[in-house]
N, CA, C and O of each residue as an XYZ file, in Angstrom:
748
protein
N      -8.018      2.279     28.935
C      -6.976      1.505     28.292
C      -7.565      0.495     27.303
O      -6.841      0.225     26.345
N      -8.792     -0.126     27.376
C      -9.675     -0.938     26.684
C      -9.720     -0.405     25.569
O      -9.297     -1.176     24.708
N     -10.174      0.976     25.012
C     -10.341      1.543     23.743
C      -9.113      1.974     23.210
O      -9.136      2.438     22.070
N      -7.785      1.895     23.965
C      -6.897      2.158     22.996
C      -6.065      0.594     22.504
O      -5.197      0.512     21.636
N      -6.695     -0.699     23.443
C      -5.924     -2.060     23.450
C      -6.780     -2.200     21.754
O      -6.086     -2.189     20.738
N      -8.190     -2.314     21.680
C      -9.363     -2.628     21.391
C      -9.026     -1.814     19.725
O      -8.874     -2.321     18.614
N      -9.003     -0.388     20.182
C      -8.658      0.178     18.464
C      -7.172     -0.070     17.963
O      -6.844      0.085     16.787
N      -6.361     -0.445     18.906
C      -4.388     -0.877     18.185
C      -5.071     -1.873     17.127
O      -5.397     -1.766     15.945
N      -5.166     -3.274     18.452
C      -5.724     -4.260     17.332
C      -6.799     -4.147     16.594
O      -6.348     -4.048     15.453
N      -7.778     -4.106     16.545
C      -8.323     -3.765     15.411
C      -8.187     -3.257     14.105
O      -8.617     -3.849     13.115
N      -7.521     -2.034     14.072
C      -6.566     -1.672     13.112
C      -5.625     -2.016     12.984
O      -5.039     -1.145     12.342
N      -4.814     -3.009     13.234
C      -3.520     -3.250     12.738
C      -4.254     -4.657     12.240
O      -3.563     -5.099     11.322
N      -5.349     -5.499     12.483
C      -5.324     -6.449     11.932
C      -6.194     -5.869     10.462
O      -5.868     -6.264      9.342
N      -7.047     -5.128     10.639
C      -7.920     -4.317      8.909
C      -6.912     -4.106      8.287
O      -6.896     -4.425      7.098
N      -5.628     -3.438      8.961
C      -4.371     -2.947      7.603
C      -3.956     -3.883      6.904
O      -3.404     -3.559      5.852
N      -4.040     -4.942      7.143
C      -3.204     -5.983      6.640
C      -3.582     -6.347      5.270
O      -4.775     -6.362      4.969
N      -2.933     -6.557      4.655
C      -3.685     -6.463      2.794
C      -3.987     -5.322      2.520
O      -4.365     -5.564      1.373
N      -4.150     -4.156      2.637
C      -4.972     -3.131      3.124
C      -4.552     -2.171      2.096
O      -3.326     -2.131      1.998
N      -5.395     -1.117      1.027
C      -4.847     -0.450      0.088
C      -3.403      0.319      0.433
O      -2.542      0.722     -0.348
N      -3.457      0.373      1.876
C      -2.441      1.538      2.390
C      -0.996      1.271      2.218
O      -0.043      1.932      1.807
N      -1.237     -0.457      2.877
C       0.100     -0.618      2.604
C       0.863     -0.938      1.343
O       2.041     -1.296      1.379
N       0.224     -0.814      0.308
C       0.320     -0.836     -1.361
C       0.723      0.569     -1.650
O       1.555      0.727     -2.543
N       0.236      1.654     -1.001
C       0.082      3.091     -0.882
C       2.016      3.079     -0.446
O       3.040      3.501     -0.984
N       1.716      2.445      0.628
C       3.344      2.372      1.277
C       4.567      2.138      0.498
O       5.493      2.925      0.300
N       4.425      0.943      0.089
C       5.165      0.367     -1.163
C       5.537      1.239     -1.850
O       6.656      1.740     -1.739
N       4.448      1.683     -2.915
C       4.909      2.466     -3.496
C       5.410      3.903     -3.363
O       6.270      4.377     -4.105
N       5.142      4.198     -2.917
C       5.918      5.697     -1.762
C       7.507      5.286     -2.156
O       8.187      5.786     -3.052
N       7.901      4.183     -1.178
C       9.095      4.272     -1.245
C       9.409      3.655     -2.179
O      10.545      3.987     -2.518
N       8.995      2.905     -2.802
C       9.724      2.919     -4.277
C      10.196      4.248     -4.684
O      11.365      4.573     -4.895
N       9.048      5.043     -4.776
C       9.827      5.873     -5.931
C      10.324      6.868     -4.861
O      11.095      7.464     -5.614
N      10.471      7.501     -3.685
C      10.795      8.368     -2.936
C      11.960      7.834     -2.346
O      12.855      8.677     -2.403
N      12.378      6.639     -1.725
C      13.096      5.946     -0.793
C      13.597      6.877      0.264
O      14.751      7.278      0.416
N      12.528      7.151      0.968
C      12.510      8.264      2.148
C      11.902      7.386      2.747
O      10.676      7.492      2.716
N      12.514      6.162      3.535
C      11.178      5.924      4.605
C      10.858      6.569      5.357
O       9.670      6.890      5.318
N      11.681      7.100      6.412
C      11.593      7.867      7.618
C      10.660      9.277      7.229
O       9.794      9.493      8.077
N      10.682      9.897      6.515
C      10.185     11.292      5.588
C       8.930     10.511      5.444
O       7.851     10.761      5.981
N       9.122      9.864      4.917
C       7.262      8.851      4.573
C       6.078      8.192      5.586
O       4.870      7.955      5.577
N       7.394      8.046      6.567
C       6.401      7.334      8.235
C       6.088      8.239      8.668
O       4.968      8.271      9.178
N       7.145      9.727      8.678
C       6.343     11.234      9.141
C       4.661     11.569      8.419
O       3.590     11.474      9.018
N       4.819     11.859      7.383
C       3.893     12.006      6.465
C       2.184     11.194      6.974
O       1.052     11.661      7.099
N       2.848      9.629      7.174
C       1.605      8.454      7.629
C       1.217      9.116      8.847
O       0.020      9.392      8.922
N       1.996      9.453      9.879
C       1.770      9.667     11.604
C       0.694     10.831     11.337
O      -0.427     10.851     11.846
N       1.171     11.720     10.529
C       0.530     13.123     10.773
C      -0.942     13.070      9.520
O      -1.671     14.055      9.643
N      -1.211     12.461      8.850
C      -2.010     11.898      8.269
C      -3.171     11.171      8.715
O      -4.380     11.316      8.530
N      -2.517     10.408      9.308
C      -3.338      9.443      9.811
C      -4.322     10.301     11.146
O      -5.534     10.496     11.231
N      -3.088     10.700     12.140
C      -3.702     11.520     13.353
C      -4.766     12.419     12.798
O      -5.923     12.392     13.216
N      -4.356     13.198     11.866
C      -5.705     14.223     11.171
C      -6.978     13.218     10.859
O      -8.124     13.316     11.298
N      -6.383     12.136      9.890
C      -7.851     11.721      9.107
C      -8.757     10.853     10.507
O      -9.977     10.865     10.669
N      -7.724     10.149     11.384
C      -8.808      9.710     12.638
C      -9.251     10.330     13.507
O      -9.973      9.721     14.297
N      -9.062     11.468     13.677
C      -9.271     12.659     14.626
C     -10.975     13.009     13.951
O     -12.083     13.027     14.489
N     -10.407     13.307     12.242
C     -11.751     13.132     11.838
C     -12.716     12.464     11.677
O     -13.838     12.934     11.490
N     -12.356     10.875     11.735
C     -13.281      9.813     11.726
C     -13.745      9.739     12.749
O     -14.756      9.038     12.718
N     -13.440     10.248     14.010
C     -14.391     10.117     15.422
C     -14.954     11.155     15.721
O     -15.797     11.009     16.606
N     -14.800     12.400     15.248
C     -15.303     14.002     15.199
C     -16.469     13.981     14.238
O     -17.577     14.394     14.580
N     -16.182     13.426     12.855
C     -16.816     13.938     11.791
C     -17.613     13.184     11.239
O     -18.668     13.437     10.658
N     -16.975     12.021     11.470
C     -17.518     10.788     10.980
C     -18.610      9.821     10.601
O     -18.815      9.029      9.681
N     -19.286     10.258     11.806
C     -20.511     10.109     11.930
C     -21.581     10.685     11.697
O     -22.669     10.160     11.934
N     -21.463     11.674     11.274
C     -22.434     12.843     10.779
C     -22.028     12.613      8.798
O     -22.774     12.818      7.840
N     -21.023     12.277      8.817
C     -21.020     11.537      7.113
C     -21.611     10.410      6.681
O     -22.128     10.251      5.575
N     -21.516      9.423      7.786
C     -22.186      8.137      7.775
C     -23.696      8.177      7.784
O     -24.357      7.321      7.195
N     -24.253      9.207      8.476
C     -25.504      9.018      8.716
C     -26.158      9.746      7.451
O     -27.354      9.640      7.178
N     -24.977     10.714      6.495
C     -25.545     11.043      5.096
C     -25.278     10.362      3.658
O     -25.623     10.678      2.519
N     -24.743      9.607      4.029
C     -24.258      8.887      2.910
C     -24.375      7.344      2.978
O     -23.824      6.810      3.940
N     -25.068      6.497      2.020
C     -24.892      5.358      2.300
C     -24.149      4.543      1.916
O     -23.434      4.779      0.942
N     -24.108      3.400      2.547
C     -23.038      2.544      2.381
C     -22.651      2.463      0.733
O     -21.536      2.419      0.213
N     -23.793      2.460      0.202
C     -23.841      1.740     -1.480
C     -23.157      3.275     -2.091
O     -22.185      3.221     -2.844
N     -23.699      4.479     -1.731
C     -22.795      5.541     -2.206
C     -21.421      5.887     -1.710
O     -20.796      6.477     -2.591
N     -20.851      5.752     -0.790
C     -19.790      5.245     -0.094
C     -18.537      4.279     -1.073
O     -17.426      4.510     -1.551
N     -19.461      3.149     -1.013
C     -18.594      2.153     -2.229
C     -18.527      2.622     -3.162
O     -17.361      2.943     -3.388
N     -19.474      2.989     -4.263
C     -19.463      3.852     -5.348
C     -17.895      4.630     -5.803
O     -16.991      4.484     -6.626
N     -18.267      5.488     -4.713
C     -17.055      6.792     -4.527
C     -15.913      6.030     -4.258
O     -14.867      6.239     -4.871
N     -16.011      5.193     -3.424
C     -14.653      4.623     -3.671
C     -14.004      4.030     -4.792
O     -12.801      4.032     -5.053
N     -15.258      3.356     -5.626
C     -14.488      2.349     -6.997
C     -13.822      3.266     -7.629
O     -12.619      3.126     -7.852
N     -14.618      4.515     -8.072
C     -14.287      5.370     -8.686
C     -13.362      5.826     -8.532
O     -12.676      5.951     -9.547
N     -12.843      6.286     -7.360
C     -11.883      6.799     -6.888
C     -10.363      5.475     -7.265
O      -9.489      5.578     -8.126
N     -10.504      4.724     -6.577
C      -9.759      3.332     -6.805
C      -8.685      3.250     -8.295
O      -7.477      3.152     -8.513
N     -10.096      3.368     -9.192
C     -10.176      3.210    -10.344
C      -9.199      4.178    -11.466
O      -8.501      3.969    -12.458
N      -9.646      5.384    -10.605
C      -8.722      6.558    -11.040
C      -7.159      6.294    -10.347
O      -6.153      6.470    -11.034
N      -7.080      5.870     -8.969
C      -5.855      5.445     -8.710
C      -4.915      4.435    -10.042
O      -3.793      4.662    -10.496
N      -5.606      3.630    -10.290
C      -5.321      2.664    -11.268
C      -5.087      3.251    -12.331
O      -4.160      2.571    -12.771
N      -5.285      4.100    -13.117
C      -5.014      4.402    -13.953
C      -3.945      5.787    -13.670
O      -3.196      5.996    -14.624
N      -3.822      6.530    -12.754
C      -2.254      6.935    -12.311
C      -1.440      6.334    -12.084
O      -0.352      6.878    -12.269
N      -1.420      5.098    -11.635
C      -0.278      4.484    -11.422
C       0.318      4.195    -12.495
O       1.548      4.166    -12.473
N      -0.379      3.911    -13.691
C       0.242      3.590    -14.680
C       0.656      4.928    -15.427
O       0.830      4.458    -16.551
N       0.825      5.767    -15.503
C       1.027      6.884    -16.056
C       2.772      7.154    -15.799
O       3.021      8.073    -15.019
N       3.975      6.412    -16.406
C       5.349      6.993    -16.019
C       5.335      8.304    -16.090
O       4.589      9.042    -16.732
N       6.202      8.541    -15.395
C       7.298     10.041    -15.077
C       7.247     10.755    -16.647
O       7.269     10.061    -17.664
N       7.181     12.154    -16.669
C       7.812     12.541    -18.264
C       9.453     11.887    -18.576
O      10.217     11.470    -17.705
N       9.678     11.931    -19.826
C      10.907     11.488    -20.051
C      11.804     12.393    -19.827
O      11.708     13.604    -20.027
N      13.204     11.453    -19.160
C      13.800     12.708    -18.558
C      14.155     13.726    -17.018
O      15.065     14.289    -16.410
N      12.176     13.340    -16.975
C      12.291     14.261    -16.055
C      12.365     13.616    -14.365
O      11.948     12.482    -14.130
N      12.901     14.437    -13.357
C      13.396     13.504    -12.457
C      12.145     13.811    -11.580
O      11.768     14.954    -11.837
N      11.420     13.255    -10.707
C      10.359     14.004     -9.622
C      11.606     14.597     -8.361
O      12.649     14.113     -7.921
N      10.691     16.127     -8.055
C      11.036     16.287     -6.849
C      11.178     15.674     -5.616
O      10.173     15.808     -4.917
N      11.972     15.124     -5.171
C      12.067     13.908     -3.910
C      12.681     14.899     -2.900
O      13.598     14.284     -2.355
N      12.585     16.446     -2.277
C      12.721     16.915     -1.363
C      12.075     16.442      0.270
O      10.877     16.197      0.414
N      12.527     16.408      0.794
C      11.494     15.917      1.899
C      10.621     16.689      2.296
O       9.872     16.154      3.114
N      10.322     18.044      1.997
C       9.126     18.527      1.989
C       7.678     18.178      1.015
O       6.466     18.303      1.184
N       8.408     17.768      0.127
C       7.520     17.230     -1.300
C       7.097     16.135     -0.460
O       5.985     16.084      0.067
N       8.404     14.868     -0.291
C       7.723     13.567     -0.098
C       6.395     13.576      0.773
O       5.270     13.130      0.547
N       7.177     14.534      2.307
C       6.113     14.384      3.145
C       4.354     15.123      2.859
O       3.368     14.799      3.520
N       4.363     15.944      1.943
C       3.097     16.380      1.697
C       2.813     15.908      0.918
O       1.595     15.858      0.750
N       3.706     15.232     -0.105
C       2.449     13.784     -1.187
C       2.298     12.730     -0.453
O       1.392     12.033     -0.909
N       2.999     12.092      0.917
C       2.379     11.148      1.910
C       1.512     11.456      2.350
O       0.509     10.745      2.288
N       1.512     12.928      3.136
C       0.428     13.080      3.685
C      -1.361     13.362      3.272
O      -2.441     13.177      3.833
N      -0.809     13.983      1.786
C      -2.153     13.888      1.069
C      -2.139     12.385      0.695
O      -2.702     11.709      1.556
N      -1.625     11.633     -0.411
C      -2.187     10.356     -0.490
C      -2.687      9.371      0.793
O      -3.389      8.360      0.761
N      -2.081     10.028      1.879
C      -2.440      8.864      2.426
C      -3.990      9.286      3.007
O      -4.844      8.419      3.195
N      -4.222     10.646      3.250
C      -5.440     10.831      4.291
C      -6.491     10.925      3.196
O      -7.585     10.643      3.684
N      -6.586     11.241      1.784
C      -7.426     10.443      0.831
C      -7.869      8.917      0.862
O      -8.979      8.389      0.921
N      -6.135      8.239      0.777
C      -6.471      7.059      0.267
C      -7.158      6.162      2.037
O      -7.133      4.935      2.130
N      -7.712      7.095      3.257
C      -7.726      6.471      4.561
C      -9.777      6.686      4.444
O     -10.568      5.990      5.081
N     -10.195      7.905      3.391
C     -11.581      8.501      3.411
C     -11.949      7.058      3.084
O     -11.352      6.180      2.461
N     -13.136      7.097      3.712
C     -13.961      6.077      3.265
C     -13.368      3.988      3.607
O     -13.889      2.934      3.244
N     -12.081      4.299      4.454
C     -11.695      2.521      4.703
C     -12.258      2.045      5.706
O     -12.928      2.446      6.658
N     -11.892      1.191      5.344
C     -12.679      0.396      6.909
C     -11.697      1.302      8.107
O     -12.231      2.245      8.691
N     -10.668      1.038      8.317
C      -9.927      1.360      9.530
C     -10.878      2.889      9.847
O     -11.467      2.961     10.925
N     -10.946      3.716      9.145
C     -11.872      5.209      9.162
C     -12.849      4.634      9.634
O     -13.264      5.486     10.420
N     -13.576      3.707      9.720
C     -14.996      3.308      9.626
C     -15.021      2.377     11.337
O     -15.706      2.431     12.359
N     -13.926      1.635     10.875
C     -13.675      1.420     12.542
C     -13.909      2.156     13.705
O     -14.735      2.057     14.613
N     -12.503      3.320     13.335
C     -12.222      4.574     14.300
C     -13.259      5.165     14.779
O     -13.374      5.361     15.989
N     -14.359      5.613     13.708
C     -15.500      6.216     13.775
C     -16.575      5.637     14.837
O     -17.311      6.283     15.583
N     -16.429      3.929     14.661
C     -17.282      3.143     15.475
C     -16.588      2.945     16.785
O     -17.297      3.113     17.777
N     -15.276      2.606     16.987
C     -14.906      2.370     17.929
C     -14.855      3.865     19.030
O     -14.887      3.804     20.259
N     -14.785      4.927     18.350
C     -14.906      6.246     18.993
C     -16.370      6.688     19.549
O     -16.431      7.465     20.502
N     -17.375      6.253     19.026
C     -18.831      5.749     19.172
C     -18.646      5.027     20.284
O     -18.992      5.855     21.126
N     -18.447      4.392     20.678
C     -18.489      2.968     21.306
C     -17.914      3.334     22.838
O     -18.343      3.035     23.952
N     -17.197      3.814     22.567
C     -15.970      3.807     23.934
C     -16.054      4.980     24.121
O     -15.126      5.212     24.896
N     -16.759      6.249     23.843
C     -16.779      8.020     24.042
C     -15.559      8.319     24.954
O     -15.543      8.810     26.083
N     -14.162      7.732     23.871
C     -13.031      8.460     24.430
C     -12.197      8.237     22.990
O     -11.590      7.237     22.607
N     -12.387      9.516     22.343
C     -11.616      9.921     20.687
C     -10.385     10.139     21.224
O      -9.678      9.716     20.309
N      -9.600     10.526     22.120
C      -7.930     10.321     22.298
C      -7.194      9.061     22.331
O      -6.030      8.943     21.949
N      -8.010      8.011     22.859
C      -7.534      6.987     23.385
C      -7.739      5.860     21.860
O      -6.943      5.165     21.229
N      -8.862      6.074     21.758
C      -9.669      5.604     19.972
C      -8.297      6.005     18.871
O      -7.560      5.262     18.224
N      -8.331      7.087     18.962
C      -7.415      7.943     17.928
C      -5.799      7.416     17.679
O      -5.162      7.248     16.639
N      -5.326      7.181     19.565
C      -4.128      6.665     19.535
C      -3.970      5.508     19.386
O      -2.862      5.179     18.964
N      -4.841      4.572     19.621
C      -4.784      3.310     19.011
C      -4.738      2.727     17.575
O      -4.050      1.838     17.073
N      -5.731      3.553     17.081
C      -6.280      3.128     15.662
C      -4.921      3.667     15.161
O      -4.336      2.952     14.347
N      -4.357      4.784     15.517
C      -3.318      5.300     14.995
C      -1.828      4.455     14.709
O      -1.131      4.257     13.713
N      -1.764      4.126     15.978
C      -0.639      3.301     16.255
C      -0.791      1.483     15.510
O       0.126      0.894     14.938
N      -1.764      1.106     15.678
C      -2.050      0.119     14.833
C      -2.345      0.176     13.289
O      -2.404     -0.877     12.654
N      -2.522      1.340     12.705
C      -1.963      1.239     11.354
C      -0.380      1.460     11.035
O       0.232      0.848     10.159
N       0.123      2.357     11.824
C       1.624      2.070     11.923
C       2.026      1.052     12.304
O       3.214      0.903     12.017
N       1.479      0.033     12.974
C       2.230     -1.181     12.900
C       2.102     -2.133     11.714
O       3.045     -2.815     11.313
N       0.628     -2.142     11.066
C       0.901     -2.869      9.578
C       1.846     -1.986      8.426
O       2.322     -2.503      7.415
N       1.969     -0.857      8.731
C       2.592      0.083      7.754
C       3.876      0.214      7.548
O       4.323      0.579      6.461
N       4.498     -0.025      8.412
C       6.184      0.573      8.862
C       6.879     -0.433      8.589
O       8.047     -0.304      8.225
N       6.388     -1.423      8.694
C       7.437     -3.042      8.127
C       7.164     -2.694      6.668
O       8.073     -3.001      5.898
N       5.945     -2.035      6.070
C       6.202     -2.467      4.687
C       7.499     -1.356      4.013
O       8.426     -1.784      3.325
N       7.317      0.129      4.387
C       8.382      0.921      4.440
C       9.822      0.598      4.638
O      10.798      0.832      3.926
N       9.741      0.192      5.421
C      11.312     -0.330      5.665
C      12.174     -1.525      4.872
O      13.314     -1.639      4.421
N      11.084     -2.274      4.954
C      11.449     -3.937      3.836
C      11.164     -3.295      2.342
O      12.135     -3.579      1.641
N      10.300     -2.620      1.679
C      10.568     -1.881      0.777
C      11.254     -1.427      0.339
O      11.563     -1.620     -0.837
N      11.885     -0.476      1.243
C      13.132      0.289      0.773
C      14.477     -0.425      0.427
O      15.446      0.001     -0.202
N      14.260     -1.617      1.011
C      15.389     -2.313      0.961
C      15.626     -3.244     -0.136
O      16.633     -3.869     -0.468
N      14.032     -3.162     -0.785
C      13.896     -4.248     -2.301
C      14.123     -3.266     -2.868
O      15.042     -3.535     -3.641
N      13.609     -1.379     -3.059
C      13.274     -1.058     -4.024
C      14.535     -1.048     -4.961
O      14.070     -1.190     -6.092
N      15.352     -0.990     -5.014
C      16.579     -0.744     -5.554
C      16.733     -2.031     -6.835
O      17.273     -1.817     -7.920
N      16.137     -3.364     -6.422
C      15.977     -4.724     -7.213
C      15.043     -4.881     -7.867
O      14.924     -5.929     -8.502
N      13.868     -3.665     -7.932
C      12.568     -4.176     -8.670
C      12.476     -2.959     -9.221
O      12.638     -1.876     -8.658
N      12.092     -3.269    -10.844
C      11.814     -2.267    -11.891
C      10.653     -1.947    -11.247
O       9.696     -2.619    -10.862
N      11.060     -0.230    -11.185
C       9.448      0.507    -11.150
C       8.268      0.253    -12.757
O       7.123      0.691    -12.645
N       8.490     -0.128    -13.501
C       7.245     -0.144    -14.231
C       6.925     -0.913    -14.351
O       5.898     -0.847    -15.027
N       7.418     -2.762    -13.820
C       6.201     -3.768    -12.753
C       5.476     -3.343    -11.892
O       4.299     -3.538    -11.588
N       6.660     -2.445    -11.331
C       5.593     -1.768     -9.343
C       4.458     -1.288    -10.432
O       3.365     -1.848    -10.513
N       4.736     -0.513    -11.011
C       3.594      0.570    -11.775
C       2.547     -0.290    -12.511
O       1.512      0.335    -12.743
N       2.558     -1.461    -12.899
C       1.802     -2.215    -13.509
C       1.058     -3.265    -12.112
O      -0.170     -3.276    -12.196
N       1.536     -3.975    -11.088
C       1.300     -4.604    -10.248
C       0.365     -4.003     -9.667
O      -0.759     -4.494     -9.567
N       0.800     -2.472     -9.044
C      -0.078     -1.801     -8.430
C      -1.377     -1.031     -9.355
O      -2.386     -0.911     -8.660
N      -1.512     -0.576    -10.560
C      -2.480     -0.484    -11.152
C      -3.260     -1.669    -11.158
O      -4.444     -1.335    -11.107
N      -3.130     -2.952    -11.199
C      -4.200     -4.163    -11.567
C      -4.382     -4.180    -10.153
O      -5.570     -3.876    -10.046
N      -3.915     -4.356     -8.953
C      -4.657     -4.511     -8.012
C      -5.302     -3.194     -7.404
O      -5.999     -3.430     -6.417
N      -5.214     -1.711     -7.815
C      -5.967     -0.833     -7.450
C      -7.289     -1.195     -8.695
O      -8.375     -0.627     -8.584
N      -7.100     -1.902     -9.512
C      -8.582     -2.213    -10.560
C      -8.877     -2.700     -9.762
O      -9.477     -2.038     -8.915
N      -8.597     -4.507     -9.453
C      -9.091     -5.270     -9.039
C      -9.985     -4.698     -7.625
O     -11.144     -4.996     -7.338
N      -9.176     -3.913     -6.966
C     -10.175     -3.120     -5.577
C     -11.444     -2.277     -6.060
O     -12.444     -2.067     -5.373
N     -11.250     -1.883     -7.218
C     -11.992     -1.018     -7.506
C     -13.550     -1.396     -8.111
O     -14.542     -0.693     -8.302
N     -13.228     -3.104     -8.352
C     -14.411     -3.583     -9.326
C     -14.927     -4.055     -8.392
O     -16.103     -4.405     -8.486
N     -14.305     -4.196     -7.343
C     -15.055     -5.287     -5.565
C     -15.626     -3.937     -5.854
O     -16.060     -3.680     -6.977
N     -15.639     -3.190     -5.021
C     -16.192     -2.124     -4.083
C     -17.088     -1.487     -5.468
O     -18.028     -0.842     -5.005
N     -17.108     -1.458     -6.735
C     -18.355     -0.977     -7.174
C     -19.035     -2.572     -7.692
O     -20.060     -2.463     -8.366
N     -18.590     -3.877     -7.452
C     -19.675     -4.803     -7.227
C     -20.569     -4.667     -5.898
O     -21.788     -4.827     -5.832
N     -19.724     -4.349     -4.897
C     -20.237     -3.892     -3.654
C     -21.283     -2.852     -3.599
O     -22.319     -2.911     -2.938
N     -20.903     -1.913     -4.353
C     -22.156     -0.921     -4.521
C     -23.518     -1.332     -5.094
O     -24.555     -0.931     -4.567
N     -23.521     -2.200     -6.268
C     -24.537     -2.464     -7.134
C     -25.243     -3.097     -6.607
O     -26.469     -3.073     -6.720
N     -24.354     -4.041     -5.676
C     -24.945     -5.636     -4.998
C     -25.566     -4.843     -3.469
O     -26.645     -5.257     -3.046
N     -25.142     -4.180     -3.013
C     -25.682     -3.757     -1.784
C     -25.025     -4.795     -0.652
O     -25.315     -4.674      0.538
């Protein structure tokens, strides 16, 4: 019970500020599927921590931290500059709930490679040699920083122009992106 008290909190306090729940935000902005979108996170998440205590460690021990950060700015960086990219004119996005839930579920188990909470899971699954209990915690504690933002979201998105969201969230996927490749350079 220790490794699943031990990984809740832990991860629910790393989510907090946390790219994901920016990830969240914007989801339902433009989808306003929460429920379709918390599916997407659950089954996401369960895959990518399943892999962070399976796999995880055999990545860590090939890759270093400074290449790690790297890949992330980059990555970040490229986020940042999709976000800003509007819709074609005109054109409406598919908002099926099969769509939503497989662009949740890919953005999110991308945007989970390489976070701390992954990095946690990985350690705390290390630590405690019980990946079910690791898994359901870490799991459940990013759904708890996650699901308030979904829900209170959905309930602004309707009052806030998407091409602030689209501008807000590009400068702070930069701003993440210039930490973590200062992080790289700086070691």
């Amino acid at each position: 019970m220790e490794a699943f008290l031990v990984s809740l909190s832990a991860v629910a306090v790393a989510e907090v500020g946390d790219r994901t729940q920016l990830l969240s935000l914007m989801l339902v902005c433009c989808y306003r599927k929460p429920w379709v979108i918390l599916g997407g996170i659950v089954a996401s998440t369960i895959v990518n921590h399943l892999f962070a205590g399976v796999v995880g460690i055999l990545l860590a021990s090939w890759l270093t931290p400074r290449v790690l950060d790297a890949i992330v700015a980059v990555s970040l960086m490229g986020m940042a500059g999709w976000t800003l990219v509007p819709d074609k004119e005109g054109a409406k996005p598919d908002c099926s709930s099969r769509n939503v839930f497989f662009t949740t579920l890919t953005m999110f188990f991308l945007a989970e490679m390489g976070d701390k909470t992954q990095i946690a899971t990985t350690a705390l699954a290390a630590a405690y040699h019980n990946l079910w209990l690791v898994v359901a915690g870490s799991t459940l504690g990013l759904l708890l920083a996650n699901a308030p933002v979904l829900f209170l979201g959905n309930a602004f998105a309707t009052r806030l122009p998407l091409k602030t969201i689209r501008v807000v969230a590009a400068l702070i996927f930069a701003v993440l992106a210039v930490l973590f490749a200062v992080r790289a350079i700086t070691g």
